[in-house]
NUSE-593013 format. One line per field, with one value per residue: residue number from 1; residue in three letters; chain; x, y, z of N, C-alpha, C in turn. Coordinates in steps of 0.05 Angstrom, whole numbers. Atoms other than C-alpha are relative to their C-alpha. Layout:
residues N
k c(NUM  ...)
r c(Ala  ...)
c c(A  ...)
nX c(X  ...)
nY c(Y  ...)
nZ c(Z  ...)
caX c(X  ...)
caY c(Y  ...)
caZ c(Z  ...)
cX c(X  ...)
cY c(Y  ...)
cZ c(Z  ...)
//
This chain:
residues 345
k c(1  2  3  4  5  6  7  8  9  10  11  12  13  14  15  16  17  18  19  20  21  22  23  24  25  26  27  28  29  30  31  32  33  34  35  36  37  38  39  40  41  42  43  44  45  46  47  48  49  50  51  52  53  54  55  56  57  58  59  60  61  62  63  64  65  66  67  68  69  70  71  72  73  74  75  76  77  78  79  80  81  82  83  84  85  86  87  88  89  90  91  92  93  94  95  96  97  98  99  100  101  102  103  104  105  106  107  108  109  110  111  112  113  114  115  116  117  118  119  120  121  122  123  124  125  126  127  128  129  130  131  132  133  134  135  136  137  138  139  140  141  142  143  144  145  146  147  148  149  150  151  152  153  154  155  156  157  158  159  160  161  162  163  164  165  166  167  168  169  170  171  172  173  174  175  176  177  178  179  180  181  182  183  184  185  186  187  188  189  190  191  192  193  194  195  196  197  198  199  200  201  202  203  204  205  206  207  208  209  210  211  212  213  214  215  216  217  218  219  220  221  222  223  224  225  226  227  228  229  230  231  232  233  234  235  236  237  238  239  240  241  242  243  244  245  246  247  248  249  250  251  252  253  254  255  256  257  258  259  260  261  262  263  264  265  266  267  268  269  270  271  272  273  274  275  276  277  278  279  280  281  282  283  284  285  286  287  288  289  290  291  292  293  294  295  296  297  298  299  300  301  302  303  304  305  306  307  308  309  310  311  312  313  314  315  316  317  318  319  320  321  322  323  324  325  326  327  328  329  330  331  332  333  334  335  336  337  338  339  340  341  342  343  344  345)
r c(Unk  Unk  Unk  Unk  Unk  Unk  Unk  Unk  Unk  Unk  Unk  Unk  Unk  Unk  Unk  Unk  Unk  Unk  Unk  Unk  Unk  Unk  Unk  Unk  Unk  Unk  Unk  Unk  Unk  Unk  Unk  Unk  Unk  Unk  Unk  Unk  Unk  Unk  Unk  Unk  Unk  Unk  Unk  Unk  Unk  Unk  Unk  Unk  Unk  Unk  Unk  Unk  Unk  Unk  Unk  Unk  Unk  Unk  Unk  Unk  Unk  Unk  Unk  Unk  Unk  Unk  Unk  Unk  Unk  Unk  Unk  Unk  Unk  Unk  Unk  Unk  Unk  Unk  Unk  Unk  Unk  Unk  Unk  Unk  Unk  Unk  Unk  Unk  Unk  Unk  Unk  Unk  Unk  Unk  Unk  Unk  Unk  Unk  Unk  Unk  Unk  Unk  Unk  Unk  Unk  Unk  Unk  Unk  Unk  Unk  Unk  Unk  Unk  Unk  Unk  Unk  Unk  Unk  Unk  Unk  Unk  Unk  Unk  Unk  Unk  Unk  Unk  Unk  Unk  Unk  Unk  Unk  Unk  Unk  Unk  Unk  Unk  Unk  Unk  Unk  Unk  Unk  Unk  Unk  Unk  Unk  Unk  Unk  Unk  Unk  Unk  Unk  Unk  Unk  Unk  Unk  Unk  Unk  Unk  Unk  Unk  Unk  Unk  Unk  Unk  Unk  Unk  Unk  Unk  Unk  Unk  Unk  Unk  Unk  Unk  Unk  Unk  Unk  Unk  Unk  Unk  Unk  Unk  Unk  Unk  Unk  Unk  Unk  Unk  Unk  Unk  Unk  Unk  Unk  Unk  Unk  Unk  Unk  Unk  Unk  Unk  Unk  Unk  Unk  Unk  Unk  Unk  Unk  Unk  Unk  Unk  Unk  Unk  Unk  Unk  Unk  Unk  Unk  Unk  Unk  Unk  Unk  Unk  Unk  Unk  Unk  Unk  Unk  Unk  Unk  Unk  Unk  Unk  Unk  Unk  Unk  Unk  Unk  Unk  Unk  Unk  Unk  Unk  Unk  Unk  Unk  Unk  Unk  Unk  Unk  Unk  Unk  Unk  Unk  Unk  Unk  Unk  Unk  Unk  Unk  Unk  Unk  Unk  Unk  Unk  Unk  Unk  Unk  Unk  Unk  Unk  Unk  Unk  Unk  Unk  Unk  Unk  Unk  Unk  Unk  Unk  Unk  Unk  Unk  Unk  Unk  Unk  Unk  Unk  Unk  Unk  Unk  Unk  Unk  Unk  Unk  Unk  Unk  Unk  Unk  Unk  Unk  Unk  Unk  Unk  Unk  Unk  Unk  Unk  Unk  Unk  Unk  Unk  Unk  Unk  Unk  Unk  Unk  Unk  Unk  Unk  Unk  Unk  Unk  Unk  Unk  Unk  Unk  Unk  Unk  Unk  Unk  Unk  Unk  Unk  Unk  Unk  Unk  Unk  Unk  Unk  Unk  Unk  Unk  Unk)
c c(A  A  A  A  A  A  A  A  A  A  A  A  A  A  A  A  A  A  A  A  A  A  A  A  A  A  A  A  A  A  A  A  A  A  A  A  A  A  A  A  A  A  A  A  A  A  A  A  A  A  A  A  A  A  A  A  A  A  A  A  A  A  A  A  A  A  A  A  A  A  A  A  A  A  A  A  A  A  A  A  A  A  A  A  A  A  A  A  A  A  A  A  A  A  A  A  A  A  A  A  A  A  A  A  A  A  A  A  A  A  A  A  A  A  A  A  A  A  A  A  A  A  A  A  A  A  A  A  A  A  A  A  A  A  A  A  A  A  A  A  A  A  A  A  A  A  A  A  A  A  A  A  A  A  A  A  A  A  A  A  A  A  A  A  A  A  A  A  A  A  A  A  A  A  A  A  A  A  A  A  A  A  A  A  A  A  A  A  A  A  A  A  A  A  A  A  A  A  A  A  A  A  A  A  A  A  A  A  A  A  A  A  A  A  A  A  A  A  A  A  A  A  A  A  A  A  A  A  A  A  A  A  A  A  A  A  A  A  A  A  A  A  A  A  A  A  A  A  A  A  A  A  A  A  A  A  A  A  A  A  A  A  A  A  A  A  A  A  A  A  A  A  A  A  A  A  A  A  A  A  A  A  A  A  A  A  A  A  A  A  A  A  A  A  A  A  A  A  A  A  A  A  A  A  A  A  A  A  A  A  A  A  A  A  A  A  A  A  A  A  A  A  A  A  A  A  A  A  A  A  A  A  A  A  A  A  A  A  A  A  A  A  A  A  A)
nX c(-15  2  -10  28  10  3  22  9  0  9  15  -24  16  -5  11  -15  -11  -27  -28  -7  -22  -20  -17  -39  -25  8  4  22  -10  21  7  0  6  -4  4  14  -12  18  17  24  22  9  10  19  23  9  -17  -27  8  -12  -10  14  21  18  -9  -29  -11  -25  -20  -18  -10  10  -23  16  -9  9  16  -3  -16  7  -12  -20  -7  -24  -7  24  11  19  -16  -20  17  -4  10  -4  -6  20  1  -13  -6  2  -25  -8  5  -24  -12  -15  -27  -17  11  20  17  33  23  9  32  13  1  13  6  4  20  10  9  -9  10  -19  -11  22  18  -11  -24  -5  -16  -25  -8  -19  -14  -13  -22  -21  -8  -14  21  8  -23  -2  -7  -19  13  -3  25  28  19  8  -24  2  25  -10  -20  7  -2  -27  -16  16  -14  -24  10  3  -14  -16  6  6  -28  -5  -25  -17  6  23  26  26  28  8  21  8  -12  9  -25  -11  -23  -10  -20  -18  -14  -25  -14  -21  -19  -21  -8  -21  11  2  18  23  32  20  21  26  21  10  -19  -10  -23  -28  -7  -7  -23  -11  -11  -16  -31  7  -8  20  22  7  29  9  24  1  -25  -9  -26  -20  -31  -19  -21  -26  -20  -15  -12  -12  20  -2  24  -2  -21  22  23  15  16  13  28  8  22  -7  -4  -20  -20  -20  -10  -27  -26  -4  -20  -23  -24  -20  -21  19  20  27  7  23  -2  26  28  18  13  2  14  -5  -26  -10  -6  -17  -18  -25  -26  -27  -11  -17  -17  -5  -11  15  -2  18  0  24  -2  23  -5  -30  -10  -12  -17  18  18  -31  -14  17  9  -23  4  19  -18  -28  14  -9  24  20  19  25  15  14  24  17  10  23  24  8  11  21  1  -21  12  -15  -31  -2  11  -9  -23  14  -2  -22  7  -14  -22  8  15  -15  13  -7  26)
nY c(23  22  15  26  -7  19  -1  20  39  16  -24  -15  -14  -23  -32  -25  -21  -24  10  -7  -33  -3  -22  -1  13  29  0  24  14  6  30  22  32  11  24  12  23  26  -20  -16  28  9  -29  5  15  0  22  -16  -16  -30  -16  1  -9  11  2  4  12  14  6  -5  11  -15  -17  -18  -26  -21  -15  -28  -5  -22  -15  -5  21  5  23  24  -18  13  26  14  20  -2  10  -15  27  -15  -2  -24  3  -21  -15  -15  14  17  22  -15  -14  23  13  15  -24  3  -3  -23  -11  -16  4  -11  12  2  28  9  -24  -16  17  12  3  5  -32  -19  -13  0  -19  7  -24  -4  14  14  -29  -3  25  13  20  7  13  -5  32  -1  -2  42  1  -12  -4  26  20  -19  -4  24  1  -8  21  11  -8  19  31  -1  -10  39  10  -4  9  28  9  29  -2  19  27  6  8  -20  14  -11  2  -14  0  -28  -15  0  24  1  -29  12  25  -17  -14  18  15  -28  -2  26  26  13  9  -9  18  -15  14  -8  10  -6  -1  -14  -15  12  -4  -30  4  6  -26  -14  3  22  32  15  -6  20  -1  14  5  27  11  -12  -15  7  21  -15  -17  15  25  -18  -11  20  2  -27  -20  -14  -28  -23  3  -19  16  -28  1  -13  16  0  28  13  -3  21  22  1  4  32  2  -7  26  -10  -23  -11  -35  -1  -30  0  -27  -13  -11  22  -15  1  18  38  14  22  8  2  16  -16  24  5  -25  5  12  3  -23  -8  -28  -11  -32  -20  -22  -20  -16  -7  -21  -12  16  5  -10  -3  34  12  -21  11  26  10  -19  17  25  20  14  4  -13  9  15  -7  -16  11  -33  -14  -11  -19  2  5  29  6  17  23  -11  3  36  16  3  17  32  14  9  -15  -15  -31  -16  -23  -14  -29  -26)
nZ c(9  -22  -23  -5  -32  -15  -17  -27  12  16  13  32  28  25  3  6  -25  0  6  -37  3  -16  -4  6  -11  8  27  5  26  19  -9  32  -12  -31  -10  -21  -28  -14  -18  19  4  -31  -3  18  -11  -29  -19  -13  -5  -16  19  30  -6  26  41  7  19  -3  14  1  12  22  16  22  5  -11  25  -7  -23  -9  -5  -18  11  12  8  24  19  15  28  -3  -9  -26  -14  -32  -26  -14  -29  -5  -26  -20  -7  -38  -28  -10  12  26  -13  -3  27  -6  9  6  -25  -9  -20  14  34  27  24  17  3  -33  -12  22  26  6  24  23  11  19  1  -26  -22  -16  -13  -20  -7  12  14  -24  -17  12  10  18  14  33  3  22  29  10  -15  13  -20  -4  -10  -19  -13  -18  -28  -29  -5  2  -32  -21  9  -11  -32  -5  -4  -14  -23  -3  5  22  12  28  -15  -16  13  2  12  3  -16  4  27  12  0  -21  -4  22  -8  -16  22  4  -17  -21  24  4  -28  7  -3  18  1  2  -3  -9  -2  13  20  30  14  24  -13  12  26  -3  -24  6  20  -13  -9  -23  0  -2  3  -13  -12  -30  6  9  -1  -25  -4  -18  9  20  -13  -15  23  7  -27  -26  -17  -13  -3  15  -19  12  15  12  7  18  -2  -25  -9  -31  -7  16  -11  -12  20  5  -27  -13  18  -8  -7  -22  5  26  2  13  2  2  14  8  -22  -14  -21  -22  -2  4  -25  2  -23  5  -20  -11  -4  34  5  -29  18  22  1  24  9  9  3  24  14  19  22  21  8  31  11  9  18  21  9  17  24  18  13  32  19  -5  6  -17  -5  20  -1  19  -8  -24  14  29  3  19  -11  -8  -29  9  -2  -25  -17  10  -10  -28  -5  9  -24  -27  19  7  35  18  -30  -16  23  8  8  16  -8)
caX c(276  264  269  245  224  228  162  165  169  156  134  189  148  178  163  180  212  253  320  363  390  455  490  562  602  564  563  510  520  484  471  498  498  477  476  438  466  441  429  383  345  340  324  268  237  238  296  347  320  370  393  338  280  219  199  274  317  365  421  492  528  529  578  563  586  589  529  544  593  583  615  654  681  749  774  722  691  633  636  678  669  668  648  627  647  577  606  618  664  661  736  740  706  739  736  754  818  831  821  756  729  676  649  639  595  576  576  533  512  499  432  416  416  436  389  419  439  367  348  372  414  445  468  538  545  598  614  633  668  712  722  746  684  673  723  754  750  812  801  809  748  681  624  598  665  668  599  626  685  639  622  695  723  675  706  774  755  733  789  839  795  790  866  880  943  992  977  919  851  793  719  678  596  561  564  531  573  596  628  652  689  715  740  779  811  836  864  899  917  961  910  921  857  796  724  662  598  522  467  450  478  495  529  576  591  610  650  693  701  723  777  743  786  723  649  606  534  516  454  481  551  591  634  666  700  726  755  791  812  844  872  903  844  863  816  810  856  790  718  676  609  579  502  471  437  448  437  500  547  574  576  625  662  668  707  761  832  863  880  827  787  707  689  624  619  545  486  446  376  364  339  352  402  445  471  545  591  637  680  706  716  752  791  805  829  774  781  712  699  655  658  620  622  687  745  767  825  794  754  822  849  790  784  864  852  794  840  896  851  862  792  736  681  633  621  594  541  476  463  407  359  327  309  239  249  289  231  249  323  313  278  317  385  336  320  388  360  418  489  489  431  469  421  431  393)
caY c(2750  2686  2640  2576  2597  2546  2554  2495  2412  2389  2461  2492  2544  2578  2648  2719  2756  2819  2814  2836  2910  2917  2959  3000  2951  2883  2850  2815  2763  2724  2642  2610  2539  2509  2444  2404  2373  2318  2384  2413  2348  2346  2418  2407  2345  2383  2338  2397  2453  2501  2568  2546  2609  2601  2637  2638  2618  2562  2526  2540  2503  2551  2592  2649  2719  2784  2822  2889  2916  2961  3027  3020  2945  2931  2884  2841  2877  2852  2784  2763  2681  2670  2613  2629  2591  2597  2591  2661  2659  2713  2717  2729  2671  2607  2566  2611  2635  2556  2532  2510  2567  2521  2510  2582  2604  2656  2634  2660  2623  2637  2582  2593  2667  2702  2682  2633  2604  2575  2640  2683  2722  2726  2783  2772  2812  2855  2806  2755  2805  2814  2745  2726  2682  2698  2667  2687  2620  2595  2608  2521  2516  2511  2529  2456  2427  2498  2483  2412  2459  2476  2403  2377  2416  2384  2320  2349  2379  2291  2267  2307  2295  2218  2223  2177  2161  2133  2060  2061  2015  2061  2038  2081  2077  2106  2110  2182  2239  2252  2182  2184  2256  2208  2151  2208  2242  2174  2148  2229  2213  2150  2094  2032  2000  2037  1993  2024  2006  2015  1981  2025  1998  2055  2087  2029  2031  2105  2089  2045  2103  2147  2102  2053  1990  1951  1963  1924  1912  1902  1877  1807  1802  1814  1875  1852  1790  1831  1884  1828  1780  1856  1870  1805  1798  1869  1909  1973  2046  2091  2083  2142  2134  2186  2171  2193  2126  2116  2048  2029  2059  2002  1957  2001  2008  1932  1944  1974  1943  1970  2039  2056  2117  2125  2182  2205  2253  2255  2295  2254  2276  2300  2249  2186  2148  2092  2037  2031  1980  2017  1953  1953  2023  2011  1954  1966  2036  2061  2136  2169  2239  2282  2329  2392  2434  2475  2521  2573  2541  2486  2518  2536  2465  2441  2492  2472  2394  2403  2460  2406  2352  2308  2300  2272  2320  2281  2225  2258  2298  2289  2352  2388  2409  2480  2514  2501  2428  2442  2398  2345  2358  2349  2286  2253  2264  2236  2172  2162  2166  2203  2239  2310  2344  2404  2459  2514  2583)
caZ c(-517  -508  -453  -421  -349  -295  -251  -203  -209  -271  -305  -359  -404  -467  -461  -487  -425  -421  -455  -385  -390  -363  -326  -326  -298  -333  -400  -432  -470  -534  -509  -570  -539  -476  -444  -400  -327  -293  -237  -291  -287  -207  -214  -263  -222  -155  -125  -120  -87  -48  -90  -137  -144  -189  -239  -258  -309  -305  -339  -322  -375  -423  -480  -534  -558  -530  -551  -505  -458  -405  -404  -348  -368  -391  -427  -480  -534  -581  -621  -574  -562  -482  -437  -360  -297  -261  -194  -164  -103  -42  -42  34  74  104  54  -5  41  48  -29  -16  -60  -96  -27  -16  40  5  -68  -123  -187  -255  -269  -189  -155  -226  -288  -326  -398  -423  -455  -517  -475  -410  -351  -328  -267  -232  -192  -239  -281  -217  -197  -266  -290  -353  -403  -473  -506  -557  -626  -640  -603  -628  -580  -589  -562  -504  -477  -439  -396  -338  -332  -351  -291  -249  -265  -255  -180  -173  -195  -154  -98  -110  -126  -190  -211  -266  -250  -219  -228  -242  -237  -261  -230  -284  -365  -377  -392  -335  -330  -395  -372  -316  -367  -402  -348  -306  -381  -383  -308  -338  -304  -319  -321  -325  -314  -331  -299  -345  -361  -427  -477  -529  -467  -463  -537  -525  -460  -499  -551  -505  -473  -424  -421  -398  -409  -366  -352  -285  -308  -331  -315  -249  -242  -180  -201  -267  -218  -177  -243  -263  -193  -172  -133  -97  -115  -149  -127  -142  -146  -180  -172  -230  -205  -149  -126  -41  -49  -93  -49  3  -55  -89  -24  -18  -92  -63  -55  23  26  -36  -48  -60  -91  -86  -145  -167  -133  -85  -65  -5  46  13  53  41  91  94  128  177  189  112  120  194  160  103  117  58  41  23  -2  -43  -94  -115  -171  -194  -188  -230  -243  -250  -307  -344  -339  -377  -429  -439  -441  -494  -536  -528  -566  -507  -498  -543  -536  -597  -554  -492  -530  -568  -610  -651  -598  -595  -541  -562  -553  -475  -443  -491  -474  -404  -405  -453  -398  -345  -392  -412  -488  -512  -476  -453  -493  -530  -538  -601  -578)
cX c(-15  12  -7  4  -10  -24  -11  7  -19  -11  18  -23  18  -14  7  -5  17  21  15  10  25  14  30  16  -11  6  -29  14  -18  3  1  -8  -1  -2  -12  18  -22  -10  -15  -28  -8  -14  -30  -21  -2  14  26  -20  17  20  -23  -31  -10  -22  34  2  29  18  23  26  -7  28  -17  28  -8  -14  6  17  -3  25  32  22  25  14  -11  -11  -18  11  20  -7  20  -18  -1  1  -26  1  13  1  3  36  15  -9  20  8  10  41  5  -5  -12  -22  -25  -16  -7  -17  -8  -6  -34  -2  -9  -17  -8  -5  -4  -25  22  -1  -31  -17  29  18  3  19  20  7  29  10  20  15  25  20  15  -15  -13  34  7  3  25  -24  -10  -21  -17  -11  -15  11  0  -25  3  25  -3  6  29  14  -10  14  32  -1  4  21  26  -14  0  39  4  20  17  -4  -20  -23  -13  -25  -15  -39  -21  7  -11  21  17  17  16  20  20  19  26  30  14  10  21  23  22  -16  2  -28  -22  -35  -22  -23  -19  -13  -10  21  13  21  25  19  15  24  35  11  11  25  -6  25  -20  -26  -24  -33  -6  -19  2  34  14  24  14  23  14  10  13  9  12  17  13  -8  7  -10  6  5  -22  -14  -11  -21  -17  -32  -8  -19  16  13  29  30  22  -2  21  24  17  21  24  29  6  -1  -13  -17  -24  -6  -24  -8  -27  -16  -15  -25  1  -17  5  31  4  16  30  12  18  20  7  12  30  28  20  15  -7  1  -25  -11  -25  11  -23  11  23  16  7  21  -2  -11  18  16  -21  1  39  2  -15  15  26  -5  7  -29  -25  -25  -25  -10  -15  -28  -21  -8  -18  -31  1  -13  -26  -10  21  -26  6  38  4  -8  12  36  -6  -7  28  1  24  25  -5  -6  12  -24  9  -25  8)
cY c(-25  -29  -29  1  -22  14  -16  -30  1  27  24  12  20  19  26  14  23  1  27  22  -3  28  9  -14  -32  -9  -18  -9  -20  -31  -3  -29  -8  -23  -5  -20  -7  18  4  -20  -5  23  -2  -17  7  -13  15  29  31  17  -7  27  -10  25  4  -17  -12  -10  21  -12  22  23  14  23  17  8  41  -2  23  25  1  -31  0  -17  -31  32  -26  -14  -12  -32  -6  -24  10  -15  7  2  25  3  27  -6  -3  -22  -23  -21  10  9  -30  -21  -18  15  -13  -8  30  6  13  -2  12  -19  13  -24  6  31  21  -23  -11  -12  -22  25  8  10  0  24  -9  27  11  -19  -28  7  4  -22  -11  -18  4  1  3  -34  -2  1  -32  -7  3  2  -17  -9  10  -12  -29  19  -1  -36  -19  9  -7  -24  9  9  -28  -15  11  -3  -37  -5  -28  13  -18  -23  -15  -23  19  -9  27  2  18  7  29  14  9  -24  -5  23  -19  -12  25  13  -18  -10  31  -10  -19  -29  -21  -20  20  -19  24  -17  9  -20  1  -8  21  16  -18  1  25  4  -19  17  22  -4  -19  -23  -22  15  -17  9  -13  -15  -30  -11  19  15  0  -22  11  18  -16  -17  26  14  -21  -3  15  14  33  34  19  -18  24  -6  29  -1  -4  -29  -17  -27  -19  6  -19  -19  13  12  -28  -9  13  -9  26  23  21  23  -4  30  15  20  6  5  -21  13  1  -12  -16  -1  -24  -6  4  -18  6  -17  3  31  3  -9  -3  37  15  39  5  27  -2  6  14  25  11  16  22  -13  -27  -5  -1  -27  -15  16  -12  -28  4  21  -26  -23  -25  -6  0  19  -14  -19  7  11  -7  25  -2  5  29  5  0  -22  -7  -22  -33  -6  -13  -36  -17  -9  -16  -29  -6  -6  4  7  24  15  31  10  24  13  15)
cZ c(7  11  17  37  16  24  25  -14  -25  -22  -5  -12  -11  0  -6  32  -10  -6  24  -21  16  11  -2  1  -6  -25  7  -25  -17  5  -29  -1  25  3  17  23  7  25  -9  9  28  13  -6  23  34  18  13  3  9  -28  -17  12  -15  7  4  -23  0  -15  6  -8  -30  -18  -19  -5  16  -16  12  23  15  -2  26  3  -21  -11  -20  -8  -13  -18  11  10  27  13  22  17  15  20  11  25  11  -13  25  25  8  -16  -31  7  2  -20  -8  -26  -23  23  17  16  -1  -32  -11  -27  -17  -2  29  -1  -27  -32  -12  -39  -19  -12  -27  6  35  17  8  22  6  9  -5  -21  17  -1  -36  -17  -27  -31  -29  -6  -25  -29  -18  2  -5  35  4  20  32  16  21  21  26  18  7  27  13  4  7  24  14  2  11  30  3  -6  -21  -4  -13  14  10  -26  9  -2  0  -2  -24  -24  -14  -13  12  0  -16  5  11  -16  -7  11  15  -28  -1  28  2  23  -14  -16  6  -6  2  4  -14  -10  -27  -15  -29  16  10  -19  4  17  -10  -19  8  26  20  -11  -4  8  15  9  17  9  4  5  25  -1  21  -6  -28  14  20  -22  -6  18  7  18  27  2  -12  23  1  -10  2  -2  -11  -2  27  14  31  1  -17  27  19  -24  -18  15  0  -36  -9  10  34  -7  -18  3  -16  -5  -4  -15  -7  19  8  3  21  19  -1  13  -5  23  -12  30  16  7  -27  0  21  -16  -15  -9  -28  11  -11  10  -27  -19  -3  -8  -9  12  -19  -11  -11  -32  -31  -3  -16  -24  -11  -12  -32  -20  -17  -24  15  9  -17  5  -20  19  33  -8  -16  -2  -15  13  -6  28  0  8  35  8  -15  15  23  -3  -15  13  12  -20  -8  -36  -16  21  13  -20  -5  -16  -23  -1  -34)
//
C-alpha cells in the first residue's frame, strides 16, 4: 500500500509499505479521508517528540470503511463507514478510574504507538476494539464533515475544562481551526460575546462565518480595549488560547474579568517558557488549566453536534489534497495558507 512514512524532522517520504495483516480479534480498515493537526505539524518539525517512533506512520485524524474483519470480531462488517477515537485508554489506572481517562498513564495511540491514518489502510487493534474506539459513523455524515470529530472533541474536553457558559465573554487566541471549533462551541454553549484574536486575514473572514461576534487583528488594532468596551470594562469569563505561543500567555491573563478562566488548550513545545504575573493571578482570583486530547465520550458528543448540523464543518477545512501532496499539506497548516488540510487517500 501506500503510505507516507515519517523518518525524523523535516523527512515525510511516500512509499509502498506492507498493507498491515490483521489478526482474529482486529479490523483493518480503508483511510478514506484524513486530516492534518497542528500535532502533525510539531510532529513533522521535531517539536513534539514523546510516543512519536520513526520510521512510523502518523496522523490520527482520520475516517474510512471497513475493508476486513477479523474472525473473532463482532459487531462491523465490510463497507461499513467508521471514524476512530485514537486515544486508547488502560481502563484500570488512576486517572482512567478518576475521569481523567485522556490522561491515561498508560494510553496508547492510533498516529503514535499504533500506525496511523496517513496510509491506504490502517490496523485497528484489540485493544481499541475493546475500549470502544472505533466508531460506526451516522448515515447524514459524509466522511469530509466525520474527519473534524477527533479534533471537535478536543475542543469540547477545552471547553468543559475552561467552563463557558450561557452569558459568558469568550476570547478566542487564535483563528485556525481549532479556534474556529472554539467560536462554535462557546456560540452552542449560549455565550454572549465571543472575540476572536488573528492576524490572517482569510482566517478572520472564516471566524466571522462560523459565528465570531468580533474578528480582530492584533496586528493593528487593540483587543484589550474591545474586550473591556464589551465587558463594562470587566473583562472577559474565558480566555482560549488555540496557539501554542508562551509568550502570549500573561497578556491573555491580564484579559480576564475577576474570577475568569485561561485556558491553555494548544500544544506548547517543550522548553519554551513564558513569564507570568502571579499577583493578577493572586488578585484577581485567575483560574488556569490545560487541556489534552479527548474522551470517548467526548468523541460521541462531537460526532452528535456535527450529525445535528450545529456545526459548520466547510469553514474549518481546505480540501483536495492527496496523499501524494501530505508534505504540501503539512506546511500549508504550519503557514496558515489554508484551514485544516483534508487529505483524500
Amino acid at each position: 500500500m501506500k503510505a507516507a512514512v515519517f523518518h525524523g524532522p523535516n523527512d515525510m517520504q511516500l512509499q509502498e509499505v506492507e498493507k498491515p495483516v490483521i489478526g482474529s480479534k482486529e479490523v483493518l480498515m480503508k483511510v478514506n479521508v484524513s486530516a492534518v493537526c497542528g500535532t502533525d505539524v510539531r510532529i513533522y518539525e521535531g517539536k513534539k517528540t514523546k510516543g512519536v517512533r520513526t520510521p512510523s506512520i502518523i496522523g490520527h485524524e482520520l475516517v474510512g470503511t471497513i475493508e476486513e474483519v477479523g474472525i473473532d470480531v463482532d459487531g462491523f462488517s465490510r463497507g461499513e463507514k467508521v471514524g476512530v477515537i485514537p486515544v486508547i485508554p488502560c481502563g484500570k489506572c488512576y486517572y482512567c478510574m478518576n475521569d481523567r481517562e485522556n490522561v491515561c498513564a498508560n494510553r496508547t495511540a492510533i498516529g503514535y504507538e499504533f500506525d496511523g491514518g496517513f496510509a491506504e489502510y490502517v490496523r485497528i487493534p484489540e485493544s481499541a476494539l475493546k475500549s470502544g474506539n472505533l466508531v460506526k459513523l451516522p448515515e447524514n455524515v459524509t466522511l469530509e464533515e466525520a474527519v473534524i470529530t477527533e479534533p471537535l472533541a478536543c475542543c469540547l474536553n477545552g471547553q468543559r475544562k475552561a467552563n463557558v457558559k450561557m452569558g459568558d465573554t469568550v476570547v478566542i487566541i487564535g483563528g485556525g481551526p481549532i479556534g474556529l471549533m472554539h467560536v462554535q462551541l462557546a456560540k452552542v454553549a449560549g455565550a454572549k460575546h465571543v472575540i476572536l484574536s488573528e492576524p490572517i486575514d482569510h482566517r478572520r473572514e472564516k471566524a466571522l462565518l462560523a459565528g465570531a461576534d468580533h474578528a480582530v487583528n492584533p496586528e493593528v488594532e487593540s483587543l484589550e480595549n474591545l474586550v473591556f468596551e464589551k465587558t463594562e470594562q470587566l473583562g472577559a469569563d474565558v480566555v482560549i488560547m488555540a496557539i501554542g505561543v508562551p509568550s502570549l500567555v500573561n497578556s491573555c491573563i491580564s484579559l480576564l474579568k475577576k474570577g475568569g478562566t485561561l485556558n491553555l488548550f494548544a500544544g506548547f513545545t517543550k522548553g519554551v517558557l513564558g513569564e507570568i504575573d502571579p499577583n493578577v493571578i493572586h488578585y484577581n482570583e485567575i483560574n488556569v488549566n490545560g487541556t489534552s486530547a479527548l474522551t470517548r465520550s467526548d468523541y460521541y458528543n462531537s460526532l452528535s453536534l456535527i450529525s445535528s448540523g450545529q456545526i459548520n464543518t466547510e469553514v474549518l477545512t481546505t480540501k483536495g489534497y492527496k496523499l501524494d501532496d501530505i508534505q504540501q499539506a503539512i506546511m500549508d497548516v504550519r503557514n496558515g495558507n489554508g484551514m485544516k488540510s483534508v487529505i483524500h487517500i
